[in-house]
C-alpha positions as CSV (number, residue, x, y, z in Angstrom):
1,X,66.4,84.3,-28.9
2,X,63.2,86.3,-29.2
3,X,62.5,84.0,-32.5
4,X,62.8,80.8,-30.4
5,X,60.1,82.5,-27.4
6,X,57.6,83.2,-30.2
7,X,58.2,79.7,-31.8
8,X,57.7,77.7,-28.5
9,X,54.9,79.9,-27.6
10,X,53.7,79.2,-30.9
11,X,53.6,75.2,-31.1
12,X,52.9,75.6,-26.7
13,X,49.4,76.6,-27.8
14,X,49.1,73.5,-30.7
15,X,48.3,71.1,-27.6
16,X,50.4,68.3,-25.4
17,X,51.3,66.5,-28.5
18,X,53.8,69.5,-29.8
19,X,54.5,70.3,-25.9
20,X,56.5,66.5,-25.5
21,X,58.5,67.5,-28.3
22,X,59.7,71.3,-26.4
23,X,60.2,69.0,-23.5
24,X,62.9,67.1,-24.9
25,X,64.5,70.3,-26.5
26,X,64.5,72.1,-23.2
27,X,66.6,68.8,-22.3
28,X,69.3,69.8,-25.2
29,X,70.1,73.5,-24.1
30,X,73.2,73.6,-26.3
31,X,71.3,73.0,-29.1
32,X,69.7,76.7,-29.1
33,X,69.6,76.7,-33.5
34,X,68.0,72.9,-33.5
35,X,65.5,74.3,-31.0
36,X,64.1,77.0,-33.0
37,X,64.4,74.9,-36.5
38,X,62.1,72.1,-35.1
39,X,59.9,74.6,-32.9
40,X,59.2,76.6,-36.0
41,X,58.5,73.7,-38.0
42,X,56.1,72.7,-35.8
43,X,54.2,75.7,-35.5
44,X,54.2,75.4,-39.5
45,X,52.7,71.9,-39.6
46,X,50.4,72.5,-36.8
47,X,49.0,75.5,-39.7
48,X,49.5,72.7,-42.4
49,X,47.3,70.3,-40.7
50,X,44.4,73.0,-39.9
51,X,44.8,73.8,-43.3
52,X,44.2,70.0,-44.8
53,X,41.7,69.4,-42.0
54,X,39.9,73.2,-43.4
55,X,39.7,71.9,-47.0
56,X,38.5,68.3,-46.0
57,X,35.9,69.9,-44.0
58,X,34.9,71.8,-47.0
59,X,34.6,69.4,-49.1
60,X,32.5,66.7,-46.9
61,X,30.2,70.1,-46.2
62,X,29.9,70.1,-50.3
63,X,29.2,66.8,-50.5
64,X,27.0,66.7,-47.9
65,X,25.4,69.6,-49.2
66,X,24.3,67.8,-52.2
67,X,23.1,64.6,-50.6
68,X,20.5,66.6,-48.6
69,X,19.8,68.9,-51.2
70,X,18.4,65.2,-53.0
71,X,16.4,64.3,-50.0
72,X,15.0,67.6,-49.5
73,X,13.9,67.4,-53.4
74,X,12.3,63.8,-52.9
75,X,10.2,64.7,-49.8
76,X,9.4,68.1,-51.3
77,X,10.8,70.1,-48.5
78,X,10.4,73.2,-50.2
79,X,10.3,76.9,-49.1
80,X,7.6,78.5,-51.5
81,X,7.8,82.3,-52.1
82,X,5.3,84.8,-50.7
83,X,4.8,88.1,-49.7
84,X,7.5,88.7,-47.7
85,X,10.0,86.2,-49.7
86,X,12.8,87.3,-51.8
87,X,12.7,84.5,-54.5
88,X,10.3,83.9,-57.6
89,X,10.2,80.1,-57.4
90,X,10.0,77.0,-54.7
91,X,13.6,76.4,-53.4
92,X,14.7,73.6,-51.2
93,X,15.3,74.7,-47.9
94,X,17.1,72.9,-45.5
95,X,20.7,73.1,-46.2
96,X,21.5,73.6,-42.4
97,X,20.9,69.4,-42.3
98,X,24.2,69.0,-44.2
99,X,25.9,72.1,-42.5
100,X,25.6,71.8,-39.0
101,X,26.5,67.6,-38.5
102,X,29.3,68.1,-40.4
103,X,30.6,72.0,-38.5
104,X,30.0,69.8,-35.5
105,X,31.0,66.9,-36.1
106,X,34.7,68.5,-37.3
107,X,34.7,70.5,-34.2
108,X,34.0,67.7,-31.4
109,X,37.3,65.8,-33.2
110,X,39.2,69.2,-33.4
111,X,38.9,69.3,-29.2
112,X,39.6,65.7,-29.4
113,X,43.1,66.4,-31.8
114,X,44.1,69.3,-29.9
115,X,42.8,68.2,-26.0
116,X,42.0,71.5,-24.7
117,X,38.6,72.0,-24.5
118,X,37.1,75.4,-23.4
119,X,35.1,75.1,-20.6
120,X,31.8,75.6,-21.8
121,X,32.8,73.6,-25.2
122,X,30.1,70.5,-25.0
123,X,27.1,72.7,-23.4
124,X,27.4,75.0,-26.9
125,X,27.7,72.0,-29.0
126,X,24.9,70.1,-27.1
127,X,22.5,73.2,-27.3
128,X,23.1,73.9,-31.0
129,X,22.2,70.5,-31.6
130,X,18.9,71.1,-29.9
131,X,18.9,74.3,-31.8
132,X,19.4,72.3,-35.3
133,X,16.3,69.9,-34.4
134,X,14.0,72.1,-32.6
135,X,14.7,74.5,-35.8
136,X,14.2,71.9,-38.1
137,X,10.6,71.7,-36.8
138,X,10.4,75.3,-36.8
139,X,10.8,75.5,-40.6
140,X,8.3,72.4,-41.2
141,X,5.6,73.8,-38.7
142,X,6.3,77.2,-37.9
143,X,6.6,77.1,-33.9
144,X,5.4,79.6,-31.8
145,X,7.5,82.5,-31.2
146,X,7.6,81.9,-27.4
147,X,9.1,78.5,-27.8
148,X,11.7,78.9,-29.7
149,X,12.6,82.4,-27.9
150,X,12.2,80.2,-24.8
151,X,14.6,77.1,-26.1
152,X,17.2,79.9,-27.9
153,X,17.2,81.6,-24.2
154,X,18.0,78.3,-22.7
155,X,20.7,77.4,-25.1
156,X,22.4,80.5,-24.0
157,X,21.4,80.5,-20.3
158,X,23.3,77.3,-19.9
159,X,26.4,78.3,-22.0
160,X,26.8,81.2,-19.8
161,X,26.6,79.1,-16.9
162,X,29.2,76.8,-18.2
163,X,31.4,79.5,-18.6
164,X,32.1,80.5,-14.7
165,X,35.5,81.6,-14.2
166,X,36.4,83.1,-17.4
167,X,36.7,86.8,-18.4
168,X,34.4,89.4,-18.9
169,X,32.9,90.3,-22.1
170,X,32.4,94.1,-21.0
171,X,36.3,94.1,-19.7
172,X,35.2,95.0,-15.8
173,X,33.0,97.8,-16.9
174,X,30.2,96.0,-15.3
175,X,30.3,93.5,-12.0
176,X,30.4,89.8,-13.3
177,X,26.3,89.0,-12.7
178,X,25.4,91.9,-15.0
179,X,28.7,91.0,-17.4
180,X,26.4,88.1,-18.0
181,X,23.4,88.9,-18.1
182,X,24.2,92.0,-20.7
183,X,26.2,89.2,-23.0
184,X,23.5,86.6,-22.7
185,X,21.0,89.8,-23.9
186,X,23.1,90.1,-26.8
187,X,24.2,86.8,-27.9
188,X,20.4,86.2,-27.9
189,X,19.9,89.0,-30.3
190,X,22.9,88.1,-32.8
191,X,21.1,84.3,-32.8
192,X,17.6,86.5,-34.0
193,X,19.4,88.6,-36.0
194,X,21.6,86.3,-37.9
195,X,18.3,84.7,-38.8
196,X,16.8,87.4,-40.3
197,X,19.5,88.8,-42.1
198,X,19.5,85.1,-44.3
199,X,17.1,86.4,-46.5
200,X,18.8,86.1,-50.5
201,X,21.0,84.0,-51.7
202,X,24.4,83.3,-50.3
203,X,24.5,86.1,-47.9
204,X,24.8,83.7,-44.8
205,X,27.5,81.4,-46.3
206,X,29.7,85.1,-46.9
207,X,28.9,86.3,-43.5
208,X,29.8,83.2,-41.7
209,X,33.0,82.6,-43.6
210,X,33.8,86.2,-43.2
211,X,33.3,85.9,-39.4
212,X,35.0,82.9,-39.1
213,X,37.9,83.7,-41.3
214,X,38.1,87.5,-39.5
215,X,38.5,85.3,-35.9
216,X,41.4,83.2,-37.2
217,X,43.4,85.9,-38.3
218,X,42.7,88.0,-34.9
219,X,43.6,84.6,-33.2
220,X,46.4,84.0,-35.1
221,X,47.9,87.7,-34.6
222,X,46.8,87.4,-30.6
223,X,48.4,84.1,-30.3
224,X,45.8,82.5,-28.8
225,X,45.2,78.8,-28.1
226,X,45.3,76.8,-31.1
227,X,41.2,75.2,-30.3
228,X,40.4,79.1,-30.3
229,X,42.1,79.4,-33.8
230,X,40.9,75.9,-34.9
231,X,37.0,76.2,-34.4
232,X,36.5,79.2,-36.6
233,X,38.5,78.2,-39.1
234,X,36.5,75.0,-39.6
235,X,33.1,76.8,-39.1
236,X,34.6,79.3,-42.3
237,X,35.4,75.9,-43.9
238,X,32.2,74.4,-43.5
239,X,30.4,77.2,-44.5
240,X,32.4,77.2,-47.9
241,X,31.2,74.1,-49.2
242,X,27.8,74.9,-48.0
243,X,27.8,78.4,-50.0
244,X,29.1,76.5,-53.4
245,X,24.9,75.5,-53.5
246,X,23.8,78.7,-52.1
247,X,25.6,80.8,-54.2
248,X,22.7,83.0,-56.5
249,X,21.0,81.3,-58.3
250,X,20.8,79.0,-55.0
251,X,19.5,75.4,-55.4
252,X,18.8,75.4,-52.0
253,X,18.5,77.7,-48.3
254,X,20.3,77.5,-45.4
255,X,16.9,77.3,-43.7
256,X,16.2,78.3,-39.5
257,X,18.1,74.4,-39.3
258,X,20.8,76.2,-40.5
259,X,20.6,80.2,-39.3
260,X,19.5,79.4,-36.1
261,X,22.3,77.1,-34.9
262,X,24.6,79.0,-36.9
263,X,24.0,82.0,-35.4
264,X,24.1,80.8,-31.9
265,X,27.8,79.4,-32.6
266,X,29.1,82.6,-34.3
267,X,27.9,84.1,-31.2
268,X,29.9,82.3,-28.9
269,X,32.9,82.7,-30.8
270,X,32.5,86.5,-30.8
271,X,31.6,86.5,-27.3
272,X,35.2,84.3,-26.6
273,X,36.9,87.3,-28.7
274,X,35.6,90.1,-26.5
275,X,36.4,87.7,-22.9
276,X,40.3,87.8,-24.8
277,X,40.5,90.9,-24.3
278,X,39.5,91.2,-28.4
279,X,36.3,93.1,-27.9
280,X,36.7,95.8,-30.5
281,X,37.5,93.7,-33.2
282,X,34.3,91.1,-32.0
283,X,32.1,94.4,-32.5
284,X,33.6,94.8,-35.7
285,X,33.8,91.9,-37.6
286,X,29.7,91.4,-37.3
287,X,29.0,95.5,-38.1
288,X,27.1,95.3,-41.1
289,X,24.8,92.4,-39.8
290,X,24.6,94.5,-36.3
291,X,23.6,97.9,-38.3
292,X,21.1,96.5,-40.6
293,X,19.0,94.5,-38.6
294,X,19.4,96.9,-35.6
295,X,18.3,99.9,-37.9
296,X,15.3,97.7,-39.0
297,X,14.5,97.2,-36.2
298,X,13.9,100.5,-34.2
299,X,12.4,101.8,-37.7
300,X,9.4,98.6,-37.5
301,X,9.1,99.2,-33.6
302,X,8.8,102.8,-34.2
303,X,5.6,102.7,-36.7
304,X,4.1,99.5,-34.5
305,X,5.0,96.8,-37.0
306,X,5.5,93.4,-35.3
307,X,8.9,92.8,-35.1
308,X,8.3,88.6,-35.0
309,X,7.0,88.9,-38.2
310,X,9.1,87.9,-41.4
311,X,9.3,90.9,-43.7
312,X,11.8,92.3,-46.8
313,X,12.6,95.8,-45.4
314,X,16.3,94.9,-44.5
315,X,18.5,97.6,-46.7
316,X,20.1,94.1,-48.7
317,X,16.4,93.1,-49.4
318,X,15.4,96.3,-51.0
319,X,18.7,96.7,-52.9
320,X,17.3,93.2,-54.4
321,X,13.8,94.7,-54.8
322,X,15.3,97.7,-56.8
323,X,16.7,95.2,-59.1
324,X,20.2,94.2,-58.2
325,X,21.1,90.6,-58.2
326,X,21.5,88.6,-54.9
327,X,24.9,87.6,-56.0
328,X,25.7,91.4,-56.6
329,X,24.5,92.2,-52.9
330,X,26.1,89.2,-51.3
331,X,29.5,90.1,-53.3
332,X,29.1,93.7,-52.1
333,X,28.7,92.5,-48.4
334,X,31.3,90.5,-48.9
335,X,34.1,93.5,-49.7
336,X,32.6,95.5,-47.1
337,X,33.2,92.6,-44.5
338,X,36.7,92.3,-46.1
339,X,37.7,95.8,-44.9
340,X,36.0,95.3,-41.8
341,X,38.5,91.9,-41.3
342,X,41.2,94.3,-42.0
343,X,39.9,97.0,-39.7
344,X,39.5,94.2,-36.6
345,X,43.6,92.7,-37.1
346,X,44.6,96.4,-36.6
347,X,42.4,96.6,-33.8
348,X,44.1,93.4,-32.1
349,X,47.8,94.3,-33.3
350,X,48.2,98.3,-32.9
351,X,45.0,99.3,-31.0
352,X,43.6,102.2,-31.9
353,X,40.1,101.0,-31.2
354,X,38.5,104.4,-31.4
355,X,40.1,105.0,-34.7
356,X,39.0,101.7,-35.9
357,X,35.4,101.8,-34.5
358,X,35.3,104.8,-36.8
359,X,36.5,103.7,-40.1
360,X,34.0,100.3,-39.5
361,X,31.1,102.5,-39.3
362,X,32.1,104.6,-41.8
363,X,32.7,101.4,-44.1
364,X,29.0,99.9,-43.3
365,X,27.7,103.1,-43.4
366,X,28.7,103.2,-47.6
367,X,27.8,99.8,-47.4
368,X,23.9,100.9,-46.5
369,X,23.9,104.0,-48.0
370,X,25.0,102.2,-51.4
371,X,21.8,99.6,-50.8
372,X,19.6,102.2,-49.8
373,X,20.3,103.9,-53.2
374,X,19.4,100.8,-55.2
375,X,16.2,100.2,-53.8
376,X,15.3,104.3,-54.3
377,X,16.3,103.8,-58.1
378,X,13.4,101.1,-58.7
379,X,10.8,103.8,-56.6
């Protein structure tokens, strides 16, 4: 019997269209075997479908990928290495053109599928939208810093406004107002932070999918709504056929278009963990971004350095400047964020989050202290 709870349960979360068929089971209640049979098989196509509409996604991503990768080559859209840059030669950049229509486009008809919205659904996909243009600009004329602090603030303000009435990121430890406020603070940070940890090839594309794959697999585990399964599994997707270009040697960047928006959505997802109830495993799953820019950080604020200003003292950027390969970096991000996916599902299925806390920073702590050893061996 337990089989058939967790079944129903299962397909209840897929949306009205699988909850007409439990209706007229619950109509049959002498058919307890036929119940479970077509209940499980629903859940199972409702994974087959996300899993057809996740490779479709990838592939119009890819192709879209390469259609803007042409444009951007015509109109010589090109970011050209300097100082602080951690490429030899001009590369394309604008990659978040192809990226961002398409992760939004698959997400708007995902709500439409599934009808169930979250609350605060269109407000986050209308403000990355203004994200993608305004940062679009940003990478053709450098905007002040102000501005596009002030529009990033904004596109966060009004998300957590939209969101009135659902849990609390910081699980009651703080009354609701400051609940907000503290989130907003940090979702505004992971948005800045996210852009400047996309600085060498591919790194972005593996800490998206990473992210995105980590929150299906905590959703999937934590049985939660199928939209809340659905979203990151098509921004991991997305992000696929966007990394098969950005992949070292990259033929293009992701570009602010791209890190910018990206960021902000990530965000939000994470954020919707830790309201679930999921809050250790939303710490987790971003560690390594959140301890390399965060160390940066407080080490440029500490000598004076202006923190606005682009720069290649990151622990993955020196690993590069001590001669390791962007693809070896990216690759070695990538097992570290593997463990840390595997670290977050035994946070959401056995708790243990103390345990688990540990064992992630002791994972991103190898991770840096491996990077920090490269970029010693060149000094």
């Amino acid at each position: 019997m337990g089989g058939v709870v967790k079944a129903r349960d299962a397909v209840l979360r897929r949306g009205p269209r699988a909850r007409k068929w439990l209706v007229v089971l619950a109509r049959l209640p002498r058919y307890k075997t036929l119940a479970f049979v077509v209940t499980a098989a629903l859940a199972s196509m409702s994974w087959t479908i996300l899993a057809v509409a996740c490779a479709v996604v990838a592939v119009l991503s890819w192709v879209a990928t390469w259609a803007v990768l042409r444009s951007l080559i015509r109109f010589e859209a090109y970011d050209r290495p300097n100082a602080r840059s951690s490429h030899e030669r001009p590369k394309p950049r604008g990659g978040g053109l192809a990226l961002l229509p398409v992760l939004l486009f698959s997400w708007i008809a995902a709500v439409s599928w599934l009808g169930a919205a979250p609350t605060d659904f269109w407000p986050v996909v209308s403000a990355a939208a203004v994200l993608t243009v305004v940062s679009w600009f940003d990478d053709l004329r450098s905007l002040p810093v102000v501005l596009r602090l002030a529009v990033q603030a904004l596109a966060v303000g009004l998300a957590l406004a939209a969101m009135d009435g659902v849990g609390l990121v910081f699980q009651g430890l703080l009354p609701p107002l400051l609940d907000r406020l503290a989130a907003g603070l940090l979702w505004l940070w992971f948005v800045n932070l996210f852009n400047f940890m996309d600085g060498i090839d591919g790194i972005s594309g593996v800490e998206a999918g990473s992210l995105g794959l980590g929150l299906v697999l905590i959703g999937a585990v934590a049985a939660w709504p199928g939209v809340q399964v659905a979203l990151p599994a098509l921004l991991a997707a997305a992000t696929l056929g966007f990394l098969v270009w950005n992949w070292g040697p990259a033929k293009l960047f992701l570009g602010d278009v791209g890190s910018v928006p990206l960021g902000y959505l990530l965000g939000w997802l994470l954020l919707g963990a830790a309201m679930n109830g999921e809050w250790a495993a939303a710490l987790i799953l971003p560690l390594y971004y959140l301890a390399d820019a965060t160390i940066t950080l407080v080490k440029r604020a500490a000598r004076g350095a202006r923190l606005w200003q682009a720069h290649r003292e990151h622990f993955y950027q020196r690993a590069v400047q001590g001669g390791a390969s962007h693809s070896r970096v990216a690759a070695q991000v990538l097992a570290c964020n593997a463990v840390l996916v595997v670290l977050a599902i035994i946070t959401a299925t056995v708790g243990k989050a103390s345990l688990t806390l540990a064992a992630s920073a002791v994972t991103v702590a190898v991770l840096l202290a491996i990077l920090e050893r490269r970029a010693r061996a060149a000094q």
